[in-house]
N, CA, C and O of each residue as an XYZ file, in Angstrom:
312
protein
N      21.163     18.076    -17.127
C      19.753     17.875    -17.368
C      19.466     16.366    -17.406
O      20.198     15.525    -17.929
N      18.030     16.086    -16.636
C      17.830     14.592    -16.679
C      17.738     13.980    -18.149
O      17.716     14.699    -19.148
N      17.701     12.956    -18.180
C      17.586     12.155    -19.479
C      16.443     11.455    -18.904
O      16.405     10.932    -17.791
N      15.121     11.518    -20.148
C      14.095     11.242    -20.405
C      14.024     10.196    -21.623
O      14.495     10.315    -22.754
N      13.068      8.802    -20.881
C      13.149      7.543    -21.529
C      11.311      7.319    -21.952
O      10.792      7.473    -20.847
N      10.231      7.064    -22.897
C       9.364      7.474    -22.820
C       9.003      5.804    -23.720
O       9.515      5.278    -24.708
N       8.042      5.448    -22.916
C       7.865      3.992    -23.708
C       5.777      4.185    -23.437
O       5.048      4.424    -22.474
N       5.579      3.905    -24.920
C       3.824      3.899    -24.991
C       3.310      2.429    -24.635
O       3.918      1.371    -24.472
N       2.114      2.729    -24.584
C       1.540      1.345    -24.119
C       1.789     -0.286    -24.463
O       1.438     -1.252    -23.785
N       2.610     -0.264    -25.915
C       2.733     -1.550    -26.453
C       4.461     -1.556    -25.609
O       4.980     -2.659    -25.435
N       5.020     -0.618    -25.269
C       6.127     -0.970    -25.175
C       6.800     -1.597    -23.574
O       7.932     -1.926    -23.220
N       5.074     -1.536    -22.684
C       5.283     -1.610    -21.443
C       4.795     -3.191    -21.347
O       4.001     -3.825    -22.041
N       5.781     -3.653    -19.939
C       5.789     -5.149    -19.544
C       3.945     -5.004    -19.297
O       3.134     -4.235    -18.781
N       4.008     -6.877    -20.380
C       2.337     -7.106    -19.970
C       1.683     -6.865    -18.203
O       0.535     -6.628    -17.828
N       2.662     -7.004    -17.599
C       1.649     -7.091    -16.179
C       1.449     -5.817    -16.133
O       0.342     -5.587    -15.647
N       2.045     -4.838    -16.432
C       1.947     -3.280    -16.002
C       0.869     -2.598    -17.129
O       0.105     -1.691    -16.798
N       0.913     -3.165    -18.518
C      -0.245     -3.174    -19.033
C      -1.578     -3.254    -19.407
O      -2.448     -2.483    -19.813
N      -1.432     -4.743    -19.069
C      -2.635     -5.107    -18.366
C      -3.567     -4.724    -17.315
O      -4.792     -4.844    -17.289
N      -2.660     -4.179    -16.341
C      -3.487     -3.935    -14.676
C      -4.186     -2.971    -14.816
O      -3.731     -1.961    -15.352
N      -5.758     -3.050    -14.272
C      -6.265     -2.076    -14.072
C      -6.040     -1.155    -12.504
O      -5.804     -1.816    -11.492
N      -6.111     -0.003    -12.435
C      -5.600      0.210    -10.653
C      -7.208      1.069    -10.688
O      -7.611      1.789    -11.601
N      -7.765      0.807     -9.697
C      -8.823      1.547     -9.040
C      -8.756      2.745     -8.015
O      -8.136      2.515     -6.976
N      -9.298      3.952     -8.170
C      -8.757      4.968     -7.243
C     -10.023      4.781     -6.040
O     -10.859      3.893     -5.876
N      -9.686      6.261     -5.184
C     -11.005      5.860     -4.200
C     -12.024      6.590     -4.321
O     -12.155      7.318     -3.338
N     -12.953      6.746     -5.233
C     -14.285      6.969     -6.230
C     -14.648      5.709     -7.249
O     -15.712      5.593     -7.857
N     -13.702      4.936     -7.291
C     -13.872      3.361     -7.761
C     -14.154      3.713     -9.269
O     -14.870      3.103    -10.064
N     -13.087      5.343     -9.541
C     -12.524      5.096    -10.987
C     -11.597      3.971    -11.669
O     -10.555      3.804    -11.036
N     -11.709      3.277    -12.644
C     -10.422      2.735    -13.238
C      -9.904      3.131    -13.724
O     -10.324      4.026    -14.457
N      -8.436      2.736    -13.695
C      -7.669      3.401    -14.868
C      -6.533      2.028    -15.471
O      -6.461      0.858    -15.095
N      -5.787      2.744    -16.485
C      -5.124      2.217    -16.959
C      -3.804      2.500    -17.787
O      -3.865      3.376    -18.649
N      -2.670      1.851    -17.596
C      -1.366      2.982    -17.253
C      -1.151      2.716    -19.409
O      -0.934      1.707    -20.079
N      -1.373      4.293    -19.814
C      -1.091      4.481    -21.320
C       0.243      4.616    -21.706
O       0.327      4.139    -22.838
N       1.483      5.087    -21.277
C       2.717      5.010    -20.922
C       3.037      5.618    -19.685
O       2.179      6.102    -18.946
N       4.434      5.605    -19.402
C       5.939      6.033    -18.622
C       7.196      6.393    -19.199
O       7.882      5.801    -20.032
N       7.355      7.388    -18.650
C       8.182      8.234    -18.836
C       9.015      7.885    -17.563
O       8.652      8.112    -16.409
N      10.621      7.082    -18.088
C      11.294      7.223    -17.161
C      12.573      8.410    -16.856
O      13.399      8.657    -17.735
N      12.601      8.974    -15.734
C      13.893      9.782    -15.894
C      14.989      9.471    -15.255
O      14.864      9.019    -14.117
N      15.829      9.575    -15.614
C      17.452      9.164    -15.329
C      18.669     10.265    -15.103
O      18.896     11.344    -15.650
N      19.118      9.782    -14.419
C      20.272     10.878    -13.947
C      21.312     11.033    -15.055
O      21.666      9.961    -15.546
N      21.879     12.135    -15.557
C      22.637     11.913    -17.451
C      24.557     11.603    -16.805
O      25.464     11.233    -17.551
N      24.695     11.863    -15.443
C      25.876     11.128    -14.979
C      26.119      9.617    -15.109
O      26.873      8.956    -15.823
N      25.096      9.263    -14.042
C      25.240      7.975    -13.958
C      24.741      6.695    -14.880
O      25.276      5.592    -14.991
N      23.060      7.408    -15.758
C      22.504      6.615    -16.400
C      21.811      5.799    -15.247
O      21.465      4.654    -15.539
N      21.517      6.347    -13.698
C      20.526      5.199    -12.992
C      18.947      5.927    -13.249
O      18.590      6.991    -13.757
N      18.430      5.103    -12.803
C      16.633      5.715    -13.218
C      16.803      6.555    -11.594
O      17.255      6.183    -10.511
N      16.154      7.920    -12.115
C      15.755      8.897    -11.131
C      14.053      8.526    -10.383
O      13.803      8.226     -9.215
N      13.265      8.659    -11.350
C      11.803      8.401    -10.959
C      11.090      7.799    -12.315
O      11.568      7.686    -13.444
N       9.819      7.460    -11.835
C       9.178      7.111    -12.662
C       7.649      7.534    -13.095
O       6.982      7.642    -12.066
N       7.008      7.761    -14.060
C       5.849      8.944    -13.831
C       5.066      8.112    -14.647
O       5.547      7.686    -15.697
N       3.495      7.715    -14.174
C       2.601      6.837    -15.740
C       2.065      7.809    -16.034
O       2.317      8.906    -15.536
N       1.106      7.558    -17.021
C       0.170      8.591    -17.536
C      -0.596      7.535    -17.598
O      -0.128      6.473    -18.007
N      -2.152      7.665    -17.127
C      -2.698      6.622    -17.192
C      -3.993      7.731    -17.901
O      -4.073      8.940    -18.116
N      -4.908      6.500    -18.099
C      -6.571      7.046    -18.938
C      -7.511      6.236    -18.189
O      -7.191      5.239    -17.542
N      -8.809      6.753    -18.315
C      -9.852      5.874    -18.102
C      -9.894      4.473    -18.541
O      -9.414      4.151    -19.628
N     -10.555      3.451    -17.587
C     -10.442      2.352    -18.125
C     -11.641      2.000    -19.167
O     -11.481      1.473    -20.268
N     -12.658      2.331    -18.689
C     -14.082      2.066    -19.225
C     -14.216      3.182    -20.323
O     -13.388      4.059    -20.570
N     -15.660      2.927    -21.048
C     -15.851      3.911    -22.266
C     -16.294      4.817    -22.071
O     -17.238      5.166    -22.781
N     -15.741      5.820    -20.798
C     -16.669      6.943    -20.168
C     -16.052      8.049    -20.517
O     -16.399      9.190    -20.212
N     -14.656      7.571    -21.491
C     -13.380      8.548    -21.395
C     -13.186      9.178    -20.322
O     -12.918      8.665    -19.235
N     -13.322     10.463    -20.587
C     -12.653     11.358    -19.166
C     -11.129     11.885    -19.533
O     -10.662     11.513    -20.610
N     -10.501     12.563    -18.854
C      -9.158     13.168    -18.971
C      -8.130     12.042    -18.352
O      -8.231     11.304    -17.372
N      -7.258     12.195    -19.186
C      -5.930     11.878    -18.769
C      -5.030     12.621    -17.373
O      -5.049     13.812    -17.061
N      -4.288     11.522    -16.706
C      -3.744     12.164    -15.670
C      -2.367     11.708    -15.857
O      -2.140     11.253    -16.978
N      -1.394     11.721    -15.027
C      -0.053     11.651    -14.648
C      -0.137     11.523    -12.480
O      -0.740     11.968    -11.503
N       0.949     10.597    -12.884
C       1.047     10.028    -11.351
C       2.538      9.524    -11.364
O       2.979      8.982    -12.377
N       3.322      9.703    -10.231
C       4.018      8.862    -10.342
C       4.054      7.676    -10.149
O       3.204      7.360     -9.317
N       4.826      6.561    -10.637
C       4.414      4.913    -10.313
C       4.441      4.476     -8.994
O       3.600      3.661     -8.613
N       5.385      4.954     -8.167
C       5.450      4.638     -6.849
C       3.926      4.839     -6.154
O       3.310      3.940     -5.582
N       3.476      6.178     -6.330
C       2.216      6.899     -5.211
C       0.995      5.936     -6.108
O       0.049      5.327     -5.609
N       1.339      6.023     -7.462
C      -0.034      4.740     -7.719
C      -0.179      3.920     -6.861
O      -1.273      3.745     -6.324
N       1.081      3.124     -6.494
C       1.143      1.569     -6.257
C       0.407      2.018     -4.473
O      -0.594      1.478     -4.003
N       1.032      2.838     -3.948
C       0.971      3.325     -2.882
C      -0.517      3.543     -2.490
O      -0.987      3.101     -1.441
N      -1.204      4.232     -3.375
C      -2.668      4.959     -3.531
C      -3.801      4.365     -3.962
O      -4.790      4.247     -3.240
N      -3.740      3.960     -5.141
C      -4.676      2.831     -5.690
C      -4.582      1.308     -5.669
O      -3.623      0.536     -5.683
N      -5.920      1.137     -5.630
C      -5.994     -0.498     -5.500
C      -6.050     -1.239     -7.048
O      -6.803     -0.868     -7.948
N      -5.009     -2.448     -7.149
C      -5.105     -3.289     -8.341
C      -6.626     -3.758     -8.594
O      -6.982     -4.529     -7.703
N      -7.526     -3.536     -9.463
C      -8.331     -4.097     -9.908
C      -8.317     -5.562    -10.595
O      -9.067     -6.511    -10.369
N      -7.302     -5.465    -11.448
C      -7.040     -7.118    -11.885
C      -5.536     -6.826    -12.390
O      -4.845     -7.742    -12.837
């Protein structure tokens, strides 16, 4: 079974904190943690998954993405 590494928002590097990513409806968001998973042989990172939230005070639901298809999908806002 994978091994699951789970770090909340204070625990993530400022740039990845900070960034807002824009989808294409010119929602913001903003990554609330990651959950990394790891292979329990080797201990290398398998994937990586954010959970991000609304950026603005409009709330809205929470999603999950993986980090790669973010980077891939949405545009950095700042």
């Amino acid at each position: 079974m994978a091994q699951l590494e789970y770090r909340d928002a204070d625990e993530l590097p400022a740039t990845l904190r900070k960034r807002v990513f824009r989808d294409q409806d010119e929602q913001r968001w903003r990554v609330t943690a990651l959950v990394i998973r790891r292979d329990p042989v080797s201990d290398k990172e398998v994937s990586r998954t954010a959970f991000l939230r609304r950026a603005d005070s409009s709330g809205g639901r929470e999603w999950e993405i993986a980090l790669d298809t973010l980077y891939e999908t949405a545009e950095v806002d700042r």
